[in-house]
C-alpha positions in Angstrom: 173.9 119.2 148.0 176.4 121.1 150.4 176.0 124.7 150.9 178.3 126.8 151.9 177.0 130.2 153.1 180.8 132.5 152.3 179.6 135.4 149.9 182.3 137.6 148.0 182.3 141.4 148.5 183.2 144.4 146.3 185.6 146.6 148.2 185.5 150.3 146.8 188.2 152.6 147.7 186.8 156.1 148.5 188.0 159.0 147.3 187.4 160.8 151.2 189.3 158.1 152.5 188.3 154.8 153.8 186.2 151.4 151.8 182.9 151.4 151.0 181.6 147.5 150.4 178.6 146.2 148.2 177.6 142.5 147.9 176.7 141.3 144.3 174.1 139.1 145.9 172.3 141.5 148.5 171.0 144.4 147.3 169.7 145.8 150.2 173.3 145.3 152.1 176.0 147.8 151.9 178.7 149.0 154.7 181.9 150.3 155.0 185.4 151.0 157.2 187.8 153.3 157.5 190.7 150.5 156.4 190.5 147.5 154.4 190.6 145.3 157.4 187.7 147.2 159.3 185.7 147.4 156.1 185.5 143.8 155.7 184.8 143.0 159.5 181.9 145.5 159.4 181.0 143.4 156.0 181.0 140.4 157.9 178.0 141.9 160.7 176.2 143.3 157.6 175.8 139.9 156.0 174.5 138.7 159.0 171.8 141.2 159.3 171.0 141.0 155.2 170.6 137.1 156.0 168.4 137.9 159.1 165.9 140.1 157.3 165.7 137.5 154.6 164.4 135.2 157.2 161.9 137.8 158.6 160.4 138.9 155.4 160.4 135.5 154.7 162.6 136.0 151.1 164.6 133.3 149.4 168.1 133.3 150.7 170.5 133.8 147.6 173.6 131.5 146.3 176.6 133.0 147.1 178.1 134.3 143.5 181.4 132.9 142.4 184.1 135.0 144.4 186.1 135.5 141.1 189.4 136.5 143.2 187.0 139.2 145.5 187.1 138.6 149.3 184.0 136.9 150.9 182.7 136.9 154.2 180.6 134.1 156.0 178.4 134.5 159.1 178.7 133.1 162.0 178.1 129.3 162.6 174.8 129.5 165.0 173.5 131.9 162.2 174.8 130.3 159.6 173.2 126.5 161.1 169.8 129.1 161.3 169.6 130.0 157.7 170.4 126.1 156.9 167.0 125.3 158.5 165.3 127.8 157.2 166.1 127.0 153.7 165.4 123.2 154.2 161.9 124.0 155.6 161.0 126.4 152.8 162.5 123.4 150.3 160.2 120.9 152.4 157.3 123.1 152.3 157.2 122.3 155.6 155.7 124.5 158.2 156.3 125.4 161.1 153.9 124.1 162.6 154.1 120.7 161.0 157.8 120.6 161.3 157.3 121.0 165.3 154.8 117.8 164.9 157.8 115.7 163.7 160.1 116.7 166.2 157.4 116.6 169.1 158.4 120.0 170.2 156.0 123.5 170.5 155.9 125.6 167.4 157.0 128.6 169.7 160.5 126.4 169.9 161.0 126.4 165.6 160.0 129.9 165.7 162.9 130.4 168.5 165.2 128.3 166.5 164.8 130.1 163.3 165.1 133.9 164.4 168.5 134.8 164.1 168.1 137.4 167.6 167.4 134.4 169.6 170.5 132.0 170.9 170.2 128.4 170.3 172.5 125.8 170.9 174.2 124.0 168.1 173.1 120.9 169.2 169.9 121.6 168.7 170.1 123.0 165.6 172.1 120.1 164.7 169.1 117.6 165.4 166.7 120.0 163.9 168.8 119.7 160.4 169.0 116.2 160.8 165.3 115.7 161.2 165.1 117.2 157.1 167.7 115.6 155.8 170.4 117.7 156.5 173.9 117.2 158.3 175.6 120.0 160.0 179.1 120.2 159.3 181.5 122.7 160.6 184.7 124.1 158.8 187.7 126.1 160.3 189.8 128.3 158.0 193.1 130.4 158.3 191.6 133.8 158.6 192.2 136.3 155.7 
């Protein structure tokens, strides 16, 4: 199954001036911009943190709704490679703990790899998607 982590936005035009922006699949994530352009850029860092307390609360991470002809945003790749992992190991049941045991690594280094504060190379997220099944690929796009 491929999943592909690019989430559409409702842009609302304010009547003080400037966009507000909801998400249809965050509840909890909401932002705006004084223009279109900026509205959507600050969209993009609020997915990222909506995605990054998912992880810490330990929620399900939601399919991205159909986009329907609304903008989306993605997060970055490192981010994006982190909520991949997470997923799989939730899927696996696996824990932490026990997913450390297959790679031969500490549990402190799965617990670095999955929080979305600390930077971890791509490679090594990579191998760690590899080791449940998964294969990391990476996509470039004409920006919007």
């Amino acid at each position: 199954m491929t999943t592909r982590y690019s989430y559409p936005i409702d842009l609302h035009d304010e009547r003080e001036g400037g966009f507000s922006v909801t998400f249809p699949d965050f509840d909890e994530a909401f932002t705006d911009g004084d223009t279109v352009a900026e509205a959507v850029t600050e969209a993009a860092d609020c997915l990222e943190e909506a995605l990054a307390g998912r992880i810490a609360r330990r929620e399900g991470i939601p399919r991205p709704s159909p986009a329907k002809g609304r903008p989306t945003v993605v997060p970055g790749a490192i981010l994006a490679a982190k909520v991949a992992l997470y997923e799989a190991l939730r899927e696996k049941r696996l824990s932490n703990s026990a997913f450390a045991l297959s790679m031969r690594i500490q549990e402190s280094e799965v617990r670095r790899m999955l929080n979305p504060r600390h930077p971890t190379k791509i490679g090594r997220l990579e191998e760690a998607l590899a080791r449940v099944g998964k294969r990391l690929v990476i996509t470039v796009e004409e920006a919007a």
